[in-house]
C-alpha positions in Angstrom: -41.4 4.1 17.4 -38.8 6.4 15.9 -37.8 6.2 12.3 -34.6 4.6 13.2 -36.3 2.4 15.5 -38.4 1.3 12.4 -35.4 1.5 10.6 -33.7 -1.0 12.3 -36.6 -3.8 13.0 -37.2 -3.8 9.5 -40.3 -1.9 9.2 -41.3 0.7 6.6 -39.3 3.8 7.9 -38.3 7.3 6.1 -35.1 8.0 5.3 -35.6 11.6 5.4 -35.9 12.1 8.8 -34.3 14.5 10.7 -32.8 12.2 13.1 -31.3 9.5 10.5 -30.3 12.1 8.2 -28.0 13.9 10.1 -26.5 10.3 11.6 -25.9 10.1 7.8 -24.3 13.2 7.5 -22.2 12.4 10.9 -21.2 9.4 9.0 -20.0 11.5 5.8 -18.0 13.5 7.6 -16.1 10.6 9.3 -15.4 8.9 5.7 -14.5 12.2 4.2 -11.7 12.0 7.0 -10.6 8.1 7.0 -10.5 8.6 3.0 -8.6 11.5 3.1 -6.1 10.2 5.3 -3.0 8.5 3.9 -3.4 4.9 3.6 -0.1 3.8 5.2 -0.9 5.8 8.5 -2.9 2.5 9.2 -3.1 3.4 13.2 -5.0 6.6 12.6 -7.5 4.6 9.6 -8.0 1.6 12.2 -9.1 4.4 15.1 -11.1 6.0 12.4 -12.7 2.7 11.6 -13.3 1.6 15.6 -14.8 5.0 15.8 -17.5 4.5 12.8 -18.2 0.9 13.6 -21.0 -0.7 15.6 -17.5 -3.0 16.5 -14.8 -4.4 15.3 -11.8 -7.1 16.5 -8.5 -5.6 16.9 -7.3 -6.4 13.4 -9.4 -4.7 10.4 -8.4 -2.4 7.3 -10.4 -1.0 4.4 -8.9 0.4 1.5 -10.2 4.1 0.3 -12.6 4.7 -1.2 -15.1 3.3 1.6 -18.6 4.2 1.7 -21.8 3.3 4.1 -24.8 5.2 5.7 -24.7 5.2 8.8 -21.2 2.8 10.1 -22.4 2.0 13.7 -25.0 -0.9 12.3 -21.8 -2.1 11.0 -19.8 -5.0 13.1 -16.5 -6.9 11.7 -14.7 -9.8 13.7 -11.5 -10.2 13.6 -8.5 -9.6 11.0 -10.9 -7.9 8.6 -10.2 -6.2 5.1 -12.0 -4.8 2.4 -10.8 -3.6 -1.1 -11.2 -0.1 -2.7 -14.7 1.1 -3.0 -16.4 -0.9 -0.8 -20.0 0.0 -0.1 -21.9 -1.3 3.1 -25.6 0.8 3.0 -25.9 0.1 6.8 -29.6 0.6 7.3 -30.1 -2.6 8.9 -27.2 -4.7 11.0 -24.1 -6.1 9.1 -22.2 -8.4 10.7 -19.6 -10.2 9.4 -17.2 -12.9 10.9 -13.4 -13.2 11.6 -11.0 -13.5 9.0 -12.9 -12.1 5.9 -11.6 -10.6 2.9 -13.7 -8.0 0.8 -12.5 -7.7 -3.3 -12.8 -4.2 -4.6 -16.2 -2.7 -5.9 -18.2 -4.7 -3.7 -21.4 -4.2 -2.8 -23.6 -4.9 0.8 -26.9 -3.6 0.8 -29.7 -3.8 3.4 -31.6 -1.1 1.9 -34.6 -2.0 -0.1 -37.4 -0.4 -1.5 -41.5 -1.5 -1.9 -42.4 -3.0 -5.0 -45.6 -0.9 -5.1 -44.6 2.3 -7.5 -47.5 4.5 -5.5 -45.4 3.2 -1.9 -42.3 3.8 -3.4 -43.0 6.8 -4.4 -43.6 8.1 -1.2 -39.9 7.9 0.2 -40.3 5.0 2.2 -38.0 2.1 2.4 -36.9 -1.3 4.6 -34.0 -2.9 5.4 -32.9 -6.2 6.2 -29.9 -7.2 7.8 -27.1 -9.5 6.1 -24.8 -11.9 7.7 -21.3 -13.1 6.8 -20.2 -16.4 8.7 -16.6 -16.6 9.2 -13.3 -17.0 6.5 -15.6 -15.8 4.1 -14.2 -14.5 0.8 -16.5 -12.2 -1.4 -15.0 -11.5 -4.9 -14.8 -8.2 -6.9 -17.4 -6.9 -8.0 -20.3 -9.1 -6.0 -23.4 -7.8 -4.6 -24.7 -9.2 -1.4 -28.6 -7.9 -1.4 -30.9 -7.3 1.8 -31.5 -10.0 4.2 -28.8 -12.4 3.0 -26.9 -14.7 5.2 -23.5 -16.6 4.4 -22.3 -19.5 6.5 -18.5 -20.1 7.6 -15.9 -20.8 4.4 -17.9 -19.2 1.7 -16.0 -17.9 -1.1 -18.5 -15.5 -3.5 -17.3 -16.0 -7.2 -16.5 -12.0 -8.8 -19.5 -10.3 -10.5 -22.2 -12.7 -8.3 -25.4 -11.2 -7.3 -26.2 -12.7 -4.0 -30.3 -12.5 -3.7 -30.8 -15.8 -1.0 -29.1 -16.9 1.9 -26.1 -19.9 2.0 -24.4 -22.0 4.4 -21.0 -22.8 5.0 -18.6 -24.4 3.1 -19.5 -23.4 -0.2 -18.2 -21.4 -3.3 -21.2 -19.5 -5.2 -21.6 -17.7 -7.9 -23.7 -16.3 -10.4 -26.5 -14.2 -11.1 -28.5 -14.9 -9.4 -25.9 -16.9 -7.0 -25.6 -20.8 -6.8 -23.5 -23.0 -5.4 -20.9 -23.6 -7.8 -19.2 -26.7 -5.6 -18.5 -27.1 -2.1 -15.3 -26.7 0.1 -13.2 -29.2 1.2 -11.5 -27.9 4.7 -7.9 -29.6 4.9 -7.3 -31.0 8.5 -4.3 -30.3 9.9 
C-alpha cells in the first residue's frame, strides 16, 4: 500500500511522503488563492471551493481564513457555511450533511498521533474520519477530534471538545462533550 492508501484506511502512515506532501502543498496553493480572493466575489470562492473539495452541493461558502491538508477527503452537502478560520486537517474523509453551519475558530481533526513517545517519535500518524449528520450547528470555538460522528439536528455548544460520537437530535457541550438536552423538531 501507498502512504496515502494507509493514510486513508486508517493505518499508521507517514506524513512525510513525497506523494502526500506535495498533495499538501497543491492544497496550499489553492487556499493561498481562495483566501486571497475578495470575499464578495462569491462565484470565483465557490469554484475555488468545488475545485479543492472531495464534493460539495451547489450551495456552500467559507469565510477566509480557511485551512485543511489535503481538501479532496473533504465532502459538504448542501447549503454549507463555515465561519473565519476554520480548520478541517483532511487526512481521513469528512463528510458533513446539508444545511450545516460552522462558528468561527473551529476545529475538525482526523489526524492523530500514537500514544507510544518512541512511535511518535518516528513521524508516524493515523487518521480517522468524522461525520456530521445533517442541520447540524457546531459553535465557535468547538473541536470535533478523530473518528467522531454527529447524527442529524446536533447543535455543538461554543468551546466543546467533541472526543465520542452522538446521535441526532441533541445539543452537546462541554469538555469533554455531553449531551446537554435534546431537541424537540417542531412539525409543520
Amino acid at each position: 500500500m501507498t502512504e496515502q492508501e494507509k493514510m486513508l484506511a486508517g493505518d499508521l502512515y507517514y506524513p512525510s511522503d513525497k506523494t502526500l506532501t506535495a498533495l499538501r502543498k497543491q492544497c496550499r496553493s489553492q487556499l493561498d488563492e481562495l483566501n486571497a480572493t475578495c470575499q464578495s466575489d462569491h462565484k470565483k470562492r465557490t469554484r475555488l471551493l468545488k475545485a479543492l473539495f472531495g464534493s460539495t452541493g451547489k450551495r456552500l461558502y467559507i469565510e477566509s481564513s480557511f485551512k485543511c491538508d489535503y481538501g479532496e477527503n473533504i465532502y459538504v452537502g448542501e447549503n454549507f457555511y463555515a465561519n473565519f478560520n476554520c480548520v478541517i486537517l483532511d487526512a481521513a474523509k469528512v463528510t458533513i450533511g446539508d444545511n450545516c453551519m460552522i462558528a468561527p475558530q473551529v476545529g475538525l481533526y482526523t489526524a492523530t498521533h500514537p500514544i507510544d513517545p518512541v512511535q511518535r517519535a518516528t513521524g508516524i500518524e493515523f487518521a480517522k474520519p468524522i461525520t456530521i449528520g445533517d442541520n447540524c450547528w457546531i459553535g465557535g470555538m468547538a473541536v470535533i477530534n478523530p473518528g467522531v460522528s454527529l447524527g442529524d439536528n446536533v447543535v455543538v455548544a461554543s468551546g466543546s471538545v467533541v472526543t465520542k460520537s452522538f446521535g441526532n437530535n441533541v445539543v452537546i457541550g462541554g469538555n469533554p462533550a455531553r449531551i446537554l438536552k435534546h431537541v424537540e423538531i417542531e412539525k409543520s
